[in-house]
C-alpha positions in Angstrom: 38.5 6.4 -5.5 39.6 9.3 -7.8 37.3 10.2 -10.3 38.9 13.5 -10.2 39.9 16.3 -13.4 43.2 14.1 -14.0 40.7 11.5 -14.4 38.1 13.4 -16.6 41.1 14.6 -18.6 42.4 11.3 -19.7 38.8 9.9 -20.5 38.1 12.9 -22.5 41.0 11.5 -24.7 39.4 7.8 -24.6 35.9 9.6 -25.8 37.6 11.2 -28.7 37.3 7.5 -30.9 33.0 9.1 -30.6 33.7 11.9 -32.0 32.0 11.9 -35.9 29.6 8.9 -34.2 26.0 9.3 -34.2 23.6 9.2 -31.5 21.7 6.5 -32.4 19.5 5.4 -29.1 18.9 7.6 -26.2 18.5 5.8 -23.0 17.3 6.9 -19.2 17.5 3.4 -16.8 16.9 5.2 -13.6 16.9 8.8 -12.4 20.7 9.0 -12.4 21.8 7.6 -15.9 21.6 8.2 -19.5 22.8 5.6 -22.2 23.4 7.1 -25.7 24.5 4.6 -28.0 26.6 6.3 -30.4 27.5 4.0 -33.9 31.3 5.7 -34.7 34.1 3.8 -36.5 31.6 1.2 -38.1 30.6 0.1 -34.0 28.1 0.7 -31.5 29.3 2.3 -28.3 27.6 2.5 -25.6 28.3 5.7 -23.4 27.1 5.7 -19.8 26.3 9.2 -18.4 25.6 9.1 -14.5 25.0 11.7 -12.1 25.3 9.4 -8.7 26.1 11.4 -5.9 28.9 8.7 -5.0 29.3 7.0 -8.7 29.1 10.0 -10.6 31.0 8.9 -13.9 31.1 9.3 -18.0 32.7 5.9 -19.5 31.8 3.9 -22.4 30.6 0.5 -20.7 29.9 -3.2 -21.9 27.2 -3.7 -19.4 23.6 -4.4 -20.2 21.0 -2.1 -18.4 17.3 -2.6 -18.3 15.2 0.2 -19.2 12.1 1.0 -17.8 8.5 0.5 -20.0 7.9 4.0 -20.2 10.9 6.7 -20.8 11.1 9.7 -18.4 10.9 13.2 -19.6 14.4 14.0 -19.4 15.1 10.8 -22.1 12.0 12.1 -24.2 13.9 15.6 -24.1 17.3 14.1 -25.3 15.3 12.1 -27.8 13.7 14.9 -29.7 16.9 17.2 -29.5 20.0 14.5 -29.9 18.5 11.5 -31.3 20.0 10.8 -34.6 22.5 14.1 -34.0 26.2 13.7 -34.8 29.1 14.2 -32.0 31.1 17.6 -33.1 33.4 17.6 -30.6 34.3 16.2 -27.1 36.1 18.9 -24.6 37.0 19.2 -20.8 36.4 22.3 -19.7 39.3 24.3 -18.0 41.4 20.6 -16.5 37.9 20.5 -14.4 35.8 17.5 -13.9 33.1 18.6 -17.0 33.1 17.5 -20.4 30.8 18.9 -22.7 30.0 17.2 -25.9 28.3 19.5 -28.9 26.4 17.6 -31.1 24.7 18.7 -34.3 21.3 17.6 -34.8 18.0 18.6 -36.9 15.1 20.1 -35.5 11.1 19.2 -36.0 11.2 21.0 -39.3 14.5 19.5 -40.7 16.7 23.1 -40.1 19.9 22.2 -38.1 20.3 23.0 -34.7 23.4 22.6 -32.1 23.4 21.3 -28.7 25.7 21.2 -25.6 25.5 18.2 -23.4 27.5 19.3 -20.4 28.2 16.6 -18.0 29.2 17.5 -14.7 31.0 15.2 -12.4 31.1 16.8 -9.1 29.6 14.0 -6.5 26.2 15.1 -4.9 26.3 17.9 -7.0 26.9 16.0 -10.2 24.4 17.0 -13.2 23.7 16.6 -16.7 22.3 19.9 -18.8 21.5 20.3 -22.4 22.2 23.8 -23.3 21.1 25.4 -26.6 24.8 26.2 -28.4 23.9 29.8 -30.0 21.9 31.7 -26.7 23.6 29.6 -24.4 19.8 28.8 -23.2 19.6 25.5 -20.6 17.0 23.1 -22.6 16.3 21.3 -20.0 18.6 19.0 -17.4 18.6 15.9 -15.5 18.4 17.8 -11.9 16.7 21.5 -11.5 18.3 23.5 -9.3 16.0 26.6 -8.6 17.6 29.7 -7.0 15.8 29.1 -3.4 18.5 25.6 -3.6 21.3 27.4 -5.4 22.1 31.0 -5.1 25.1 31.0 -7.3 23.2 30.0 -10.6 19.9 28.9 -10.9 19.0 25.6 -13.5 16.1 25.8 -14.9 14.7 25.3 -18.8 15.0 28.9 -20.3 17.7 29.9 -17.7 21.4 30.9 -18.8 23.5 28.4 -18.3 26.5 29.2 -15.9 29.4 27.0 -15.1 30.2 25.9 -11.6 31.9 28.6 -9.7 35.9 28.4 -10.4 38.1 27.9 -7.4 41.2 29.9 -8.6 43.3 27.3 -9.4 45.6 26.6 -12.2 44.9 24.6 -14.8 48.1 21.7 -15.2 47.4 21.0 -18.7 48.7 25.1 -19.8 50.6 26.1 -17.0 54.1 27.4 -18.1 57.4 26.5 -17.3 58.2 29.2 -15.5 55.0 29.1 -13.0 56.2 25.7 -12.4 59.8 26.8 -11.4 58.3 29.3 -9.0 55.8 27.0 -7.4 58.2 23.6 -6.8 60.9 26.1 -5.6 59.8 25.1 -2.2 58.8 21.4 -1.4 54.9 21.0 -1.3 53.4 18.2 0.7 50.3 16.4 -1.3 47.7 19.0 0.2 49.4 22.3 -1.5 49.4 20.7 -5.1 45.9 19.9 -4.3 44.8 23.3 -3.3 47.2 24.9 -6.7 46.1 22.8 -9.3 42.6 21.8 -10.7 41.7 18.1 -11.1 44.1 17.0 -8.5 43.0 14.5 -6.1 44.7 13.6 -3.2 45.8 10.2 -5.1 47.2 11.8 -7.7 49.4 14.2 -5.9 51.0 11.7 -3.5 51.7 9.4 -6.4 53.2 12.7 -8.4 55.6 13.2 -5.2 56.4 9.4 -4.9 57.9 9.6 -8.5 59.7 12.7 -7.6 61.5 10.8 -4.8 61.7 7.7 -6.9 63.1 9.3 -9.9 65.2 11.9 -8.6 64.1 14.7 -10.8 62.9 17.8 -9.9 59.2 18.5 -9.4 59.0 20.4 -12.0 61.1 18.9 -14.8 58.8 16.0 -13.9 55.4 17.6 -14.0 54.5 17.9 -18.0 55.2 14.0 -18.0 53.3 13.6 -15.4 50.5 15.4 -17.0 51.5 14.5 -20.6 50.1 10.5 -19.4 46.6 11.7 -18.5 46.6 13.7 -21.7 47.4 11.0 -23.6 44.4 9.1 -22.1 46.2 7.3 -19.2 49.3 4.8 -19.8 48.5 2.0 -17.6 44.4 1.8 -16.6 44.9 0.7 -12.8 42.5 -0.9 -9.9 43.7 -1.6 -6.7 42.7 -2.8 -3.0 44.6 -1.2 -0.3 43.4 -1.6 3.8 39.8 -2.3 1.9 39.7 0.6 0.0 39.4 0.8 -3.6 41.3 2.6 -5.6 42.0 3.1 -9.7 43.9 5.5 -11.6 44.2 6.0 -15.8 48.4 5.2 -14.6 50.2 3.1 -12.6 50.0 4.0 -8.9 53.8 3.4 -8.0 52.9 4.6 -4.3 50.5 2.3 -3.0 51.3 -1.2 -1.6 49.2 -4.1 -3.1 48.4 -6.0 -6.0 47.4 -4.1 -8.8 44.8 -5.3 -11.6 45.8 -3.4 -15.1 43.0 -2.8 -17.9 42.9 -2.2 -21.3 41.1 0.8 -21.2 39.6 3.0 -18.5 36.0 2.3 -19.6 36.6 -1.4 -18.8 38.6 0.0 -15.7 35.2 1.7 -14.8 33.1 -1.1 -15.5 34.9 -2.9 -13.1 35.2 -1.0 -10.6 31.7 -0.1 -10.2 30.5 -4.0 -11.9 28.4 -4.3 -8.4 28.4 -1.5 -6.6 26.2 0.4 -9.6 24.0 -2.3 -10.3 23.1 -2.4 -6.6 22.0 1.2 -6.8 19.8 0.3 -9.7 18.4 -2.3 -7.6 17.8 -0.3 -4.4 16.3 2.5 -7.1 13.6 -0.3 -8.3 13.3 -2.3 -5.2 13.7 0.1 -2.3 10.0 -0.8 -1.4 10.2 -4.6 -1.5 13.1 -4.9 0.2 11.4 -2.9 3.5 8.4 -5.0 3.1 10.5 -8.1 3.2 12.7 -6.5 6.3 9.1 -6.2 7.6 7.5 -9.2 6.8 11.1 -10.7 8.6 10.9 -9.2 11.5 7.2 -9.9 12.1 7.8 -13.7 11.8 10.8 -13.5 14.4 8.2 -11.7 16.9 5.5 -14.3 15.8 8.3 -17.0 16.6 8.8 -15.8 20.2 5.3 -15.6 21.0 4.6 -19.3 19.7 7.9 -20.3 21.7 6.3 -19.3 24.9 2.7 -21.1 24.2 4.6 -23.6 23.5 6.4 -23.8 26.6 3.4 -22.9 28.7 1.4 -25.7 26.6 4.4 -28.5 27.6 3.2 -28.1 31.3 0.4 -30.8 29.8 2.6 -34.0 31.8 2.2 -32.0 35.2 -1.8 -31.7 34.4 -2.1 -35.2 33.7 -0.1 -35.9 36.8 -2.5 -33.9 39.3 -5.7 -35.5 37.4 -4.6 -39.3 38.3 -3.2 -38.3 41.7 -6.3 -36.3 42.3 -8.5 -39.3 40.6 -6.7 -42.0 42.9 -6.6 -40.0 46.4 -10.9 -38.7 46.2 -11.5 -39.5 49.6 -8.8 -38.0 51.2 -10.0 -34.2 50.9 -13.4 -32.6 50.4 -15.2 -29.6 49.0 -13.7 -26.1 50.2 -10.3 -26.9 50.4 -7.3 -24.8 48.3 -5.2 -27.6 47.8 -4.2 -31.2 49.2 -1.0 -32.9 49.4 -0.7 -36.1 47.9 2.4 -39.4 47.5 3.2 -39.0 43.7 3.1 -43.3 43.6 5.0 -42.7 40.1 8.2 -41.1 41.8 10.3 -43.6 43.0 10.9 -42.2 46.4 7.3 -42.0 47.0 7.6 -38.0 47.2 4.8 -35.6 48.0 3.1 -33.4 45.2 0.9 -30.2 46.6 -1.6 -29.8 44.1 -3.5 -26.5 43.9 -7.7 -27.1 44.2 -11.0 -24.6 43.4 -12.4 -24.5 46.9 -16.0 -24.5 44.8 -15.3 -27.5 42.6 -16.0 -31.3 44.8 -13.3 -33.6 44.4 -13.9 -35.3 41.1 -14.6 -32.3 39.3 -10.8 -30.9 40.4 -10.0 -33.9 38.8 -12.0 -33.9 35.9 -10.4 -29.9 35.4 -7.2 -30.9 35.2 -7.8 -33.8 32.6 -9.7 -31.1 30.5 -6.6 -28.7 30.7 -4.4 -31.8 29.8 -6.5 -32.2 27.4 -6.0 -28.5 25.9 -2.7 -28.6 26.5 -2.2 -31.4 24.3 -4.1 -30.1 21.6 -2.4 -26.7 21.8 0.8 -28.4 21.9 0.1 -30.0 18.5 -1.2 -26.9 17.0 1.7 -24.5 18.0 4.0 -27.0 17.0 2.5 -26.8 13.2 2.5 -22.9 13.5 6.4 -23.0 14.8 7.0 -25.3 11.6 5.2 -22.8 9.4 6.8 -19.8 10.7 10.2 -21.1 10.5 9.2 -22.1 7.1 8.3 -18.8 6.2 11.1 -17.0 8.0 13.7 -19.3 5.9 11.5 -18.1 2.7 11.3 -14.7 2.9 15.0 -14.2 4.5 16.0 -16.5 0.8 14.0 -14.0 -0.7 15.6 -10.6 0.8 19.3 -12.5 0.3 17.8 -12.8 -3.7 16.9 -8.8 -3.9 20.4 -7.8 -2.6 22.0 -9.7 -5.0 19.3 -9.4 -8.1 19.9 -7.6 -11.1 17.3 -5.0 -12.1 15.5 -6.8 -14.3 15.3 -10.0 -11.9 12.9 -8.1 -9.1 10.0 -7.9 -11.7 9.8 -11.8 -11.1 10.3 -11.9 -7.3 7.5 -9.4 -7.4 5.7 -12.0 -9.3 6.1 -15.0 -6.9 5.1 -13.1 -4.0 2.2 -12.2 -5.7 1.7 -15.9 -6.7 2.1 -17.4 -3.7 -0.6 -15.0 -2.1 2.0 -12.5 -0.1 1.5 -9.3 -2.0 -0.6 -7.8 -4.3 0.7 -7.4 -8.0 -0.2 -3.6 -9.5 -2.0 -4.4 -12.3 0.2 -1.8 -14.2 3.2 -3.9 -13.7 1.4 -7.5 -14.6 3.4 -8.3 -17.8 0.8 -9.4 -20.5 2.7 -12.4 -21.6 4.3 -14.8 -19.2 7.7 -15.0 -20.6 10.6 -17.4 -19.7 12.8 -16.7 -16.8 16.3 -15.5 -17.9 19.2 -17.2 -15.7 22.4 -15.8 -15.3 24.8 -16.9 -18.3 28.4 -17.8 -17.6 31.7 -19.3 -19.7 34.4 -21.1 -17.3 37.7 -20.5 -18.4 38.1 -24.0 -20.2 34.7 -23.4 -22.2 32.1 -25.3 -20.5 28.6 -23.2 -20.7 27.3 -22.8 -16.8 24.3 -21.2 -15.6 23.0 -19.3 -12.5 19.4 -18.8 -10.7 19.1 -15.5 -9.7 15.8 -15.6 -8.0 13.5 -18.7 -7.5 11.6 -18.5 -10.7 15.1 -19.2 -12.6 16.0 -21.7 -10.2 12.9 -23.7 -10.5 13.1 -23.1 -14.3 16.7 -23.5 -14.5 16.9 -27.1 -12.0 13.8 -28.6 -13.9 13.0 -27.2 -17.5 16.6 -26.2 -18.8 19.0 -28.3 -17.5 19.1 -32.5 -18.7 19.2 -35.0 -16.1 23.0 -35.7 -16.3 24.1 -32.1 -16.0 25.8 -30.8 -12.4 23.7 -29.2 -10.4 25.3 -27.2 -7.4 24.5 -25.3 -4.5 26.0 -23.6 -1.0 25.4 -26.1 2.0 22.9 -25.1 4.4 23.2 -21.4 2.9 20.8 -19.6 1.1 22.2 -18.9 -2.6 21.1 -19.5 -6.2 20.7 -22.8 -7.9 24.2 -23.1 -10.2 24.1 -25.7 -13.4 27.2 -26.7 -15.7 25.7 -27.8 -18.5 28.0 -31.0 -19.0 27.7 -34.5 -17.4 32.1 -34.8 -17.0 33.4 -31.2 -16.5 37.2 -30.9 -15.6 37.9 -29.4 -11.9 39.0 -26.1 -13.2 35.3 -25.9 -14.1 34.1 -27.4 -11.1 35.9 -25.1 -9.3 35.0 -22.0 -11.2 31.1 -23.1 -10.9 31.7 -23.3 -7.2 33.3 -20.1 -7.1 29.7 -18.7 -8.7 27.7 -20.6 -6.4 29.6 -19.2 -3.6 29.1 -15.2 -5.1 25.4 -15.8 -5.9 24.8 -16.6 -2.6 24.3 -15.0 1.7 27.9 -16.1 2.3 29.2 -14.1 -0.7 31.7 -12.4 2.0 32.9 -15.3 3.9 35.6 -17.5 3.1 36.3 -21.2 2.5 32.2 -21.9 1.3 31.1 -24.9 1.4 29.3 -25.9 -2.1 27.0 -29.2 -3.0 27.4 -30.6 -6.3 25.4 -34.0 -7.4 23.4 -35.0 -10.6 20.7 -33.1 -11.4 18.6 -36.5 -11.4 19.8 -36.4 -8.0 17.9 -33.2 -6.9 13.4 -33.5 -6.3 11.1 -31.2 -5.2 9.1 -32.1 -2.6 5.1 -31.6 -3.2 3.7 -28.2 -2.0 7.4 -26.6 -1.5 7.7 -23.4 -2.1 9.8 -22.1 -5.2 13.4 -23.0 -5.0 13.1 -25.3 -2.5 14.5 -28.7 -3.5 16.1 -32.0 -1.3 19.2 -34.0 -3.0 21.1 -36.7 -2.4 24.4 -38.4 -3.0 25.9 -34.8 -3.1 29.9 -34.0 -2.8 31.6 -31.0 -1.3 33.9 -28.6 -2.7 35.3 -25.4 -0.1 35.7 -21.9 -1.9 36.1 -18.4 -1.5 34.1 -15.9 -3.7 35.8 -14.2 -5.8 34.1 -11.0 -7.9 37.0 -10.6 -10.2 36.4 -14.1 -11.6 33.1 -13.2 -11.8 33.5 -11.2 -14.6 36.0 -12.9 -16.1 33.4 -15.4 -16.5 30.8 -13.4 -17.5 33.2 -11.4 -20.0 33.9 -14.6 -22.0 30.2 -15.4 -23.0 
């Protein structure tokens, strides 16, 4: 991936459309993100600000994020100081990957103030810092960096701000004609142009020599073209797979061998590239702790299953004890008190063979008998009981491994209700500061197939439950991944064409543990066909008179889906 200064230099030119706009809602989702939605041009735009280490990114996005119930400091901070502000200007600084956006705003006492928002896009050391315009004064920022972390330049509230130290390299968008001529005089392999000019990545200087060889021109006659299609905010938005690796690009990567997927913009670019890997992190950033407890809980059934497997093995010996009680029982007067075993004709083998059967020396003859009917006895008993207990666990095990499948697939706002059932069904304890006053509905995933049929998707066990047997009718299509853990899937028509079928399949498939694999195997029936059995646990269900359709997920059809609603 490449979010590099080329990058930052043609989404500065995107952002431009914000400048006027005004900040209307300040936003903080998680540690790493701020939403402002600015209204500019008569719209609402939403502008994503993150400071991942490994998704650090500025882009306008179409995604919905949940925010939390109560708004960190930071988003308080950006509230009082930007909140209702107007966007001056929106600049990269020095072909580097910062843009800084100064924004006009009124203080407590109505006089007008002037802020800098600089966003700094430089992986684990990405940050976002509101800086006072006149004393150059940091306000405050998302990440502190004391001097004891940073020597360079300290970030604190109060502090100076300083920019991130300068690597002495030229800046492509105002380097002359003649600096040019004297660096391409020699040929230079990807690395040099790396090292000479800021904001190139590796990507983008192997795709500048590639046109160099393609085109025939030199390197640099060819470079202000070059340049000129990030300034002009990228011709030809690009995402592409190559060997498993992503890649994208705000123009056309000539160099690499695949199929390319072309945007409209390089927000929507951005929004697809980082449609699940982002909302993972969101996830793992609200449910880092009930994923280890169902990891946990997991493994602890699997132990709890081996132990149960070997009582129950030990407990099958209950034949054997029966067999020594008759034998015993039938042969009394051919041994006597004292003795440590006798051997006996087991009269139920066929060949009349002999069984040695082990004896207490201070039990008489009857009561060795009598001891191995009792432990026939408890055998038989046990056998029952740890049978019941293997059926539970496995029960369980098949549960909370759904469950766990559920978390890594959830969006953020669908743990709150896994929470919920666990605390329901009597595995965790709810913290009384996230019980939700109301009850409200569970929310299932909505979707459009390409030929307009409305379709729906469980994401965790509430909205399948809710979904199967509140939402849908009785002659809509209900579908699910054989034998595979995945989300309850409902096209809400009784006759939908195959493309749809297909489509819904395809969702079932994504939504579910074998979102990786190929060729799925998806159930479809009625959904009178489908019945919960009494005292299952949620999202457990039994159908019938099912048919089977074979697909492969597919996450770009995904949100094609989605996109269309």
């Amino acid at each position: 991936m490449a979010y590099d200064g080329l990058f930052t230099l043609a989404m500065t030119k995107e952002l431009q459309q914000l400048v006027t706009g005004r900040i209307a809602k300040v936003h903080q989702p998680n540690a790493q993100e701020i939403i402002l939605t600015i209204r500019a041009s008569g719209n609402n735009h939403k502008l994503l600000l993150s400071i991942h280490p490994s998704y650090a990114r500025v882009h306008l996005t179409d995604q919905a994020v949940d925010n939390p119930a109560e708004p960190p400091m930071f988003c308080m901070l950006l509230r009082k100081h930007i909140e209702g502000g107007f966007i001056e200007s929106i600049k990269q600084i020095d072909g580097d990957r910062i843009i800084v956006f100064t924004i006009t705003s009124k203080n407590e006492i109505g006089d007008p103030i002037i802020r800098e928002l600089y966003a700094e896009i430089m992986g684990r050391h990405s940050n976002l810092i509101l800086v006072e315009k006149e004393s150059q004064k940091i306000v405050d920022s998302l990440k502190h960096l004391p001097p004891a972390m940073n020597s360079y330049r300290t970030v604190l509230p109060g502090q100076l701000y300083v920019a991130p130290p300068k690597q002495n390299k030229v800046n492509p968008t105002v380097v002359s004609d003649e600096d040019l001529q004297t660096f391409f005089a020699t040929e230079k392999s990807a690395q040099e142009i790396v090292q000479h000019f800021t904001g190139f990545s590796s990507l983008h200087a192997n795709e500048f020599l590639y046109r160099i060889d393609e085109s025939g021109k030199a390197a640099a006659a060819l470079f202000p073209s070059f340049i000129a299609e990030f300034k002009n905010g990228g011709s030809q938005p690009t995402y592409i797979e190559v060997n498993g690796k992503t890649q994208f690009s705000p123009i056309a990567l000539t160099h690499l061998q695949g199929k390319p997927a072309i945007y409209p913009s390089l927000s929507t670019l951005l929004d697809r590239v980082f449609f699940a890997r982002a909302e993972r992190d969101r996830v793992k950033q609200q449910a880092g702790d009930l994923e280890r407890w169902l990891q946990n809980e997991i493994s602890k059934l699997k132990l709890k299953l081996k132990k149960l497997q070997k009582d129950f093995n030990h407990a099958q010996k209950l034949d054997q004890y029966q067999l020594f009680g008759e034998l015993l029982m039938a042969n009394l007067y051919n041994f006597e008190k004292g003795q440590k075993e006798v051997t006996v004709v087991n009269y139920y083998d066929d060949h009349e063979a002999k069984v040695k059967i082990p004896l207490s020396e201070r039990k008489t003859p009857i009561e060795n008998a009598q001891s191995y009917y009792t432990k026939y006895n408890k055998a038989k008993n046990a056998l029952i009981m740890v049978q019941q207990q293997i059926d539970k666990t496995h029960e369980d095990l098949t549960y909370f491994e759904m469950l766990s499948q559920q978390v890594q697939q959830a969006a953020p706002h669908d743990i709150e209700e896994i929470r919920e059932e666990l605390a329901e069904q009597g595995f965790m304890k709810m913290r009384t500061a996230k019980r939700r006053k109301k009850p409200t509905k569970p929310s299932p995933e909505e979707f459009v197939s390409s030929t307009g049929v409305h379709i729906s998707v469980g994401k965790n066990n509430k909205q399948n439950d809710y979904l199967t047997f509140k939402l849908a009718r009785k002659s809509d299509i209900w579908m699910h991944t054989k034998d595979i853990p995945g989300s309850h899937v409902v096209i809400h028509d009784a006759n939908p064409d195959e493309q749809t079928l297909r489509e819904a399949a395809t969702l079932s498939a994504y939504f579910s543990k074998a979102r990786d694999s190929s060729s799925v195997p998806v159930d479809y029936t009625e959904i009178r066909q489908v019945k919960k059995p009494s005292g299952a646990k949620p999202g457990f269900v039994i159908y019938f008179e099912q048919k089977t359709l074979y697909v492969t997920p597919d996450e770009e059809l995904v949100i094609q889906l989605k996109k269309e609603r």
